[in-house]
C-alpha positions in Angstrom: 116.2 67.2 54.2 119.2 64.9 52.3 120.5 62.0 54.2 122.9 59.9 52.9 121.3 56.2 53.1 124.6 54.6 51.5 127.0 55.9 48.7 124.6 55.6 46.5 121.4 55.9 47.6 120.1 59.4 48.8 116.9 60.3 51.1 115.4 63.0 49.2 111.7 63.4 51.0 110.4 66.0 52.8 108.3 66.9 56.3 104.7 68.1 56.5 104.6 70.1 59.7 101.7 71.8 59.1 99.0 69.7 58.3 97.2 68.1 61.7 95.3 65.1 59.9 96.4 62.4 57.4 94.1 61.5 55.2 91.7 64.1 56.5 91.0 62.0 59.5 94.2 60.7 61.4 95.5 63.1 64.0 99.7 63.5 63.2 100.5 66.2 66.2 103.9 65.6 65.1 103.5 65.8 61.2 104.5 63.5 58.8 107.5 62.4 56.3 106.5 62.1 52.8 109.6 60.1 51.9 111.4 59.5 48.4 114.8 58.1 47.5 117.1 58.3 44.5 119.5 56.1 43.5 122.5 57.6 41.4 124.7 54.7 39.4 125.2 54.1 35.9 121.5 55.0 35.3 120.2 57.0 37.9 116.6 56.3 39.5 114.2 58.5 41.2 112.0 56.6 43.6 108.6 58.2 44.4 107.9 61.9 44.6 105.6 63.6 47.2 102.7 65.4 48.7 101.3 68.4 46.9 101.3 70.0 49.6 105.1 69.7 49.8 105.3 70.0 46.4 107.7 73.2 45.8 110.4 71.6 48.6 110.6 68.1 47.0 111.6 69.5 43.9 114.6 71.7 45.6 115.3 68.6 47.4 115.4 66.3 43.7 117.3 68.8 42.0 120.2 69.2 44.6 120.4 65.6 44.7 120.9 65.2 41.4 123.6 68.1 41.0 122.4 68.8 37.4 122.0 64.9 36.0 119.1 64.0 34.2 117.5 61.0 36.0 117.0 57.8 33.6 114.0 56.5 35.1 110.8 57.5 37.6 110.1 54.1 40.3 106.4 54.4 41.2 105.4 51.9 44.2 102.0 53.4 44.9 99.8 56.0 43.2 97.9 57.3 46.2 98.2 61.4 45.7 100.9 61.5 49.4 103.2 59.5 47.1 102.8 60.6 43.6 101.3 64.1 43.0 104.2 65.4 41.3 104.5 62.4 38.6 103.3 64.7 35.9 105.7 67.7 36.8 108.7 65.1 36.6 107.7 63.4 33.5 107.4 67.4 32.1 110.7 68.4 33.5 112.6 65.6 32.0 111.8 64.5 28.5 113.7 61.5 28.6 112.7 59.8 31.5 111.1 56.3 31.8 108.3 55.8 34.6 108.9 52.1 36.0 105.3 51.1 38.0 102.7 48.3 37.8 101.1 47.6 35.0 97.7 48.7 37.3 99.5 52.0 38.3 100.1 52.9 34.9 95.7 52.3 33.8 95.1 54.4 37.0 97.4 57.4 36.0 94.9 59.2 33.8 92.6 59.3 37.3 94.8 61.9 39.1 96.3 63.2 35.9 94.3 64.1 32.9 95.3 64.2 29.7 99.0 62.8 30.9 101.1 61.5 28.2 102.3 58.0 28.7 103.2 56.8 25.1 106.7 55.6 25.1 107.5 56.7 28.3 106.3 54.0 30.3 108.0 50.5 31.2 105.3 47.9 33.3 107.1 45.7 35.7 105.9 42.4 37.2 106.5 39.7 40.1 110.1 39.5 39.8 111.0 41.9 37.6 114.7 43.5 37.7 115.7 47.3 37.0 119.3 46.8 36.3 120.8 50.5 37.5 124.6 49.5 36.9 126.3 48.1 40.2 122.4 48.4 41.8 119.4 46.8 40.6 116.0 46.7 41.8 113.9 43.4 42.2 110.0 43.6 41.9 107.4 42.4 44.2 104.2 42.3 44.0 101.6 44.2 46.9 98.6 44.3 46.0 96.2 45.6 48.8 98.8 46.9 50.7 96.6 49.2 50.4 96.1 49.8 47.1 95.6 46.8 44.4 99.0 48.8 42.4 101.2 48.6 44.7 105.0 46.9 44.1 107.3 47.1 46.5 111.5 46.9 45.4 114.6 45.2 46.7 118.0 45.9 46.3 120.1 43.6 46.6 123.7 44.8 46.7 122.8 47.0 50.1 119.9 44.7 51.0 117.5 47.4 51.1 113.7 47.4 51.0 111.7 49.7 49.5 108.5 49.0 51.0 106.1 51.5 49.9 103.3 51.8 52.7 104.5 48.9 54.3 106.6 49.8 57.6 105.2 52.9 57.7 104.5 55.5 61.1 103.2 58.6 61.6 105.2 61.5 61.9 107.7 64.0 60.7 111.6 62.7 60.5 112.2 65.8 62.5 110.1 64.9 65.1 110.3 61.0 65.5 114.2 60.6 64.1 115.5 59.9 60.8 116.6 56.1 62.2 114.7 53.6 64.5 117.1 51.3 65.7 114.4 50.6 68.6 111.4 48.5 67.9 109.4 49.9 71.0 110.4 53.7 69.9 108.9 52.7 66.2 106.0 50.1 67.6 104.0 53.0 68.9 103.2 54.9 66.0 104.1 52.0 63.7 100.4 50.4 65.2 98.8 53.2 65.2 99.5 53.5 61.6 99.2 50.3 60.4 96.1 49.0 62.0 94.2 51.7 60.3 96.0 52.4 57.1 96.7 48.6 56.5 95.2 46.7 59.0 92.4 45.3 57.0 94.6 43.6 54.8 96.4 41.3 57.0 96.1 38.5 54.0 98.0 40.4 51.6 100.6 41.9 54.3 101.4 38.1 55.2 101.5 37.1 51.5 104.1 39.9 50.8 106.2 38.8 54.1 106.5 35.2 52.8 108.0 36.5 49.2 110.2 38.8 51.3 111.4 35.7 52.9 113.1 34.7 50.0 115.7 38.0 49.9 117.9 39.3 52.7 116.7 42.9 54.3 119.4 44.7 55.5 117.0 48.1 55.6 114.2 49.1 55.1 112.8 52.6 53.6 109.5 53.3 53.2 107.4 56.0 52.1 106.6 57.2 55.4 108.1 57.6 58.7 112.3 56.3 59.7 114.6 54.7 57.8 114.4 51.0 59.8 118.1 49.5 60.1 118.2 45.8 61.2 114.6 45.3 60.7 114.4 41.9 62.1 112.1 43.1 64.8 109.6 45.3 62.9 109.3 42.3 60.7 108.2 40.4 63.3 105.5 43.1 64.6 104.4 43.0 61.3 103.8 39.3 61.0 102.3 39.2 64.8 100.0 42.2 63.2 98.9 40.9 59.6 98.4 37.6 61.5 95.8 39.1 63.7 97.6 37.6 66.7 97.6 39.1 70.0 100.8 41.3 70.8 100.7 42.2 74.4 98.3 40.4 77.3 95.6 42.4 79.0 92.2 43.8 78.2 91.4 47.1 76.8 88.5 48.7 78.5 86.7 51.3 76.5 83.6 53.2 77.1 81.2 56.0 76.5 79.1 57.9 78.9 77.0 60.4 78.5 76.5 61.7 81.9 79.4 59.7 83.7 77.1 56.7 84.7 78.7 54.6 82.4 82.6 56.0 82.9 81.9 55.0 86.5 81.0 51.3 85.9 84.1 51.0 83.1 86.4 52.3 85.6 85.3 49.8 88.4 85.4 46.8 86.1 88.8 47.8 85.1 89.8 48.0 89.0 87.9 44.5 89.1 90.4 43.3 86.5 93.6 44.7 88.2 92.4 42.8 91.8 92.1 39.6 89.8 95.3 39.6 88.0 95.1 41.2 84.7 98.6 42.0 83.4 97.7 44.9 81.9 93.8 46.9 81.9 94.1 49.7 79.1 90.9 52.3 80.0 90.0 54.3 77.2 87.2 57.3 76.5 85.5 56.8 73.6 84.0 60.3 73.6 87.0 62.1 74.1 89.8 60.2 72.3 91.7 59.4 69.0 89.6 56.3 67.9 92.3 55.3 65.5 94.5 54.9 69.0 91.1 52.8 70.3 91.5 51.0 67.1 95.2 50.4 67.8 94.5 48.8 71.4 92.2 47.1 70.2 94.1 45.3 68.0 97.3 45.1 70.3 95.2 42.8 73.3 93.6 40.0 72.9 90.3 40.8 75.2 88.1 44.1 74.6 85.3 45.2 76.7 83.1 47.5 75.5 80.8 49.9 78.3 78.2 51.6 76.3 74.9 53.6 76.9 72.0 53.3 75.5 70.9 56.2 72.9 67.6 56.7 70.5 66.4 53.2 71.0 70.0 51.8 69.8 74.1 52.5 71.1 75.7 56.0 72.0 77.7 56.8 68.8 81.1 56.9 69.7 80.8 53.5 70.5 78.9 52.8 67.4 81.9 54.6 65.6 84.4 52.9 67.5 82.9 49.0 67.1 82.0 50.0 63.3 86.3 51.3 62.5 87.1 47.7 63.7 84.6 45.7 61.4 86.4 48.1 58.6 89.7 46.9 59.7 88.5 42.9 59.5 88.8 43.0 63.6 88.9 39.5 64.4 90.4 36.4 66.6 89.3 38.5 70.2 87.3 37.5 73.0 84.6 40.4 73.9 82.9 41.3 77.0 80.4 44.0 76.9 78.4 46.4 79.5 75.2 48.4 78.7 73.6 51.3 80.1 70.0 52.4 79.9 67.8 54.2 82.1 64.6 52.5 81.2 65.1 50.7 77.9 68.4 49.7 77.5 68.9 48.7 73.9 72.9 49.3 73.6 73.9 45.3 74.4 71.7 44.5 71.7 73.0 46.7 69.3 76.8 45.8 70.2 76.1 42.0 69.8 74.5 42.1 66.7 77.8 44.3 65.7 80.1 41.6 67.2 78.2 39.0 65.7 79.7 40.0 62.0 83.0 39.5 62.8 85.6 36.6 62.0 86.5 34.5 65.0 85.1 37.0 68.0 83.9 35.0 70.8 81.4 37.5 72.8 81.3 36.3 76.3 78.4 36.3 79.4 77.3 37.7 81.0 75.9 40.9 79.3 76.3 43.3 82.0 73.5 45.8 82.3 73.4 48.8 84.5 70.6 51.6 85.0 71.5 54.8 85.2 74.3 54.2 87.7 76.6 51.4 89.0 74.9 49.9 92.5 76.3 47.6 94.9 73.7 44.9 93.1 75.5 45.2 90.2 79.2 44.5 91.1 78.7 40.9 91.5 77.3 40.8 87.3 81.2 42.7 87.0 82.7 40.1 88.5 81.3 37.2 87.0 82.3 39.3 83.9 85.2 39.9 84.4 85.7 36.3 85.5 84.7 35.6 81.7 87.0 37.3 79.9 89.9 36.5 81.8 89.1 32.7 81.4 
């Protein structure tokens, strides 16, 4: 699809409805927008290309834009293969072309294109760096680790636009989730899910890049997936709640995995335990049958997590093991963390979740450890209790 951003500046990316992961591992039931821009002035740029797999309708979509100009220059945020698999084909197709990235971008090339040609046609920009297009210009930031070490993000500054690479991104296709978000809560839900596990172990860089961002007025923000973000005040603020590792709603998210229902049933009293005592809001959550990058999400959004696990092989059932080990990838940290364990006669899955706990910045793991054989007894409602006591405190 072409949108018309401004005058000047031209939304030129495409939809993957057909693929049902990102990144081989993210479930995106309603696809996702591999975005790219193009600005058309007194030198014309072309920001970003595609997906291979979208390959054939990004180039349509490039050449209708451009109405039979030749583009002056290539922009190049990031090099991961959603955002740049057709680099080569453009370099080939236009001769005369310059490709504008980071000097770090422009070493990694070679990697995903062999035997490309670079000599003379590449310029290396740094912190601060401006593109002058004519009455637009692009200003250079630095990004590194957000996600990759390449990455530069560009402003410009006569529509006050952002181009943000990763940053601001969300799952799914324009199609499905709207070309605009003028709605943080529409955007938030996807927005988390996507950045606590594409960028949610680099909340460090993430804040560094907000504070030089600081310094320039965003009007708008594109990025190189998901809506086109007008008056981004609030998703900047998400994002500075999120990179901080601060909590952004109250409650406690409850997550568990059972093998026969035994532990299920003890999760789902605690969390009734919770609601009777005033929890603001108790998120219950299947770690056997669910997304984990959504269990990821929640358990990034509250502040308290309690984990119900059973006991398997002399260690911890592995979706929780899965689950526990995605959030010590993501630097999970700054969280209070109550945990319940089931074991018919050696239960060794509280032992296994502290030592997991143990590893992590700033997460306070709380007592009691709850244990519970085989089933949840009347004996045992009084350990949930003081538990729950505990992490509510």
């Amino acid at each position: 699809m072409l949108r018309q951003i401004t005058p000047d500046i031209t939304y030129i990316g495409i939809d993957d409805l057909r693929s049902h992961l990102f990144e081989s591992q993210y479930p995106i039931p309603d696809g996702m927008a591999y975005n790219s821009y193009i600005i058309k002035d007194s030198k014309t740029a072309v920001l970003d290309t595609s997906d291979k797999a979208t390959a054939e309708d990004w180039k349509d979509n490039l050449q209708t834009a451009l109405k039979g100009a030749k583009p002056d220059y290539l922009v190049v945020h990031h090099l991961e293969p959603d955002h740049s698999a057709l680099v080569a084909w453009v370099l080939e197709e236009f001769p005369g072309l310059t490709l504008v990235t980071s000097a770090k971008a422009i070493a990694m090339l070679p990697q995903f294109f062999e035997g490309i040609q670079l000599e003379g046609r590449t310029m290396a920009v740094k912190e601060g760096d401006v593109l002058d297009l004519g009455r637009h210009s692009l200003q250079f930031f630095g990004a590194p680790m957000v996600h990759w070490p390449e990455v530069m993000v560009s402003y410009e500054a006569a529509t006050g636009t952002l181009f943000s690479a990763d940053a601001f991104g969300k799952f799914g296709a324009l199609s499905k989730c709207g070309y605009t978000d003028a709605d943080d809560d529409d955007w938030a839900c996807e927005g988390r899910r996507y950045y606590f596990n594409i960028c949610g172990k680099y909340g460090g860089p993430v804040q560094t890049l907000l504070k030089k961002l600081a310094a320039v007025d965003v009007k708008r923000i594109c990025a190189l997936h998901g809506p086109i973000l007008e008056n981004p005040a609030g998703f900047v603020k998400l994002y500075d709640i999120w990179s901080s590792y601060g909590v952004e709603s109250e409650g406690v998210f409850v997550a568990y995995a059972s093998i026969h229902g035994g532990t299920a049933a003890a999760a789902e009293k605690f969390a009734e335990i919770l609601k009777e005592k005033g929890c603001p809001k108790v998120v219950l959550t299947d770690l056997a049958d669910c997304d984990q990058a959504e269990a990821v999400e929640d358990a990034f959004r509250y502040g308290k997590l309690v984990v119900a696990a059973s006991s398997y092989d002399a260690g911890l059932f592995p979706p929780a093991y899965s689950f526990i080990h995605h959030l010590q990838d993501k630097a999970w940290q700054k969280r209070r963390v109550g945990l319940i364990e089931n074991g018919s006669w050696a239960p060794s899955a509280g032992r296994v979740m502290r030592e997991l706990f143990a590893g992590m910045k700033e997460v306070e793991t709380v007592e009691p450890l709850v244990t519970i054989k085989s089933t949840l007894k009347a004996a045992d409602l009084p350990a949930l209790e003081a538990l729950a006591d505990a992490i509510l405190a």
